[in-house]
C-alpha positions in Angstrom: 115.5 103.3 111.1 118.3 103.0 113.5 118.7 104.3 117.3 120.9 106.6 115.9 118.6 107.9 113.1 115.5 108.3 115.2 114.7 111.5 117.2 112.3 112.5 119.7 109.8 114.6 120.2 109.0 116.9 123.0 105.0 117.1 122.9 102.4 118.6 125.0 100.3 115.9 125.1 101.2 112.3 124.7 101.5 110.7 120.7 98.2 109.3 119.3 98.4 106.7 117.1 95.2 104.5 114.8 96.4 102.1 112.2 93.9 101.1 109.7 94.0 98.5 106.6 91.7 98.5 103.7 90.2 94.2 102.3 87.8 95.3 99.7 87.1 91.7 100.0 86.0 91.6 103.5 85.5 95.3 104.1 83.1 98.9 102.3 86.2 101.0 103.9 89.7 101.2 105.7 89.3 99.3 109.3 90.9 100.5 112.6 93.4 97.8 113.0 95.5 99.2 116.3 95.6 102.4 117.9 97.0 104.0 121.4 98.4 106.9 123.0 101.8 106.6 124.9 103.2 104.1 125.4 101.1 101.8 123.6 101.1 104.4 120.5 105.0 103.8 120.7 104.7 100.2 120.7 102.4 100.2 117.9 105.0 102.8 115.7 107.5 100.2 116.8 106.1 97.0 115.5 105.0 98.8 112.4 109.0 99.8 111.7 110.0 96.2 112.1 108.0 95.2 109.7 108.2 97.6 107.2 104.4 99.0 107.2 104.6 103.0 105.9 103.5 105.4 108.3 102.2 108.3 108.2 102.3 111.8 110.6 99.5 113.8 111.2 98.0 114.3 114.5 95.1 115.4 113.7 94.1 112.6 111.3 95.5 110.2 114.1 93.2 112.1 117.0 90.2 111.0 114.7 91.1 107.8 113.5 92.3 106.8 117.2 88.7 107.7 118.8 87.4 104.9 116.6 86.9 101.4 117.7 88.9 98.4 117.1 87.6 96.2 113.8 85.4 100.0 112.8 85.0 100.9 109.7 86.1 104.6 108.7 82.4 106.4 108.4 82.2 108.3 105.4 82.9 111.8 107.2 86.4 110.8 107.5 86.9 109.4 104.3 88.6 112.3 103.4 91.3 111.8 106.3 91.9 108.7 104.7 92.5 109.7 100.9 95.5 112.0 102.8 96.7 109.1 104.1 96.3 107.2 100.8 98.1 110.8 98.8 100.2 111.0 100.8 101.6 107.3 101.0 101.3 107.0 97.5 103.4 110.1 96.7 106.2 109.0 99.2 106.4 106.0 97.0 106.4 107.4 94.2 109.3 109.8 95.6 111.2 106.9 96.6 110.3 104.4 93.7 108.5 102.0 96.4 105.2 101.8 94.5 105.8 97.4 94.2 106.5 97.5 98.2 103.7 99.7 99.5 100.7 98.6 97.3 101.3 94.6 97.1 98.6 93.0 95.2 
């Protein structure tokens, strides 16, 4: 996305971000990878564009992800926040024939 292209928002409360990543070699569910609020959310949006890892919007799923620690595993309550994610991501792929570049084997 360019400078041009991207917009901001006027929040109430600052952007919450969790990034998580799924090794059913190493792992029984997704893993909090990175996650911030801020600044350090923005950072974390910003290194995810650059190297072209999907992303996902939804503050709520991002307010309970986020309050996870680093290297956690998703308990099973939020499982269900993750098959959204997983939906959703899948079904943006699908609308934009991606389905090679998201899910790489």
């Amino acid at each position: 996305m360019s400078e041009s292209e991207q917009t901001t928002i006027e929040r109430d409360e600052p952007l919450q971000v969790a990034a998580i990543r799924y090794d059913p070699d190493k792992n029984n569910a997704p893993v909090i990878v990175a996650a911030g609020t801020g600044p350090i959310a923005q950072n974390i949006l910003r290194i995810a564009e650059e190297n072209g890892i999907s992303i996902y919007h939804d503050d709520s799923a991002a307010t309970l992800l986020s309050k996870l620690e680093l290297g956690q595993e998703v308990p099973p309550e939020l499982y269900q926040v993750v098959v959204n994610i997983y939906l959703a991501l899948l079904n943006m792929a699908e609308d934009h024939n991606l389905q090679d570049k998201l899910f790489k084997s």
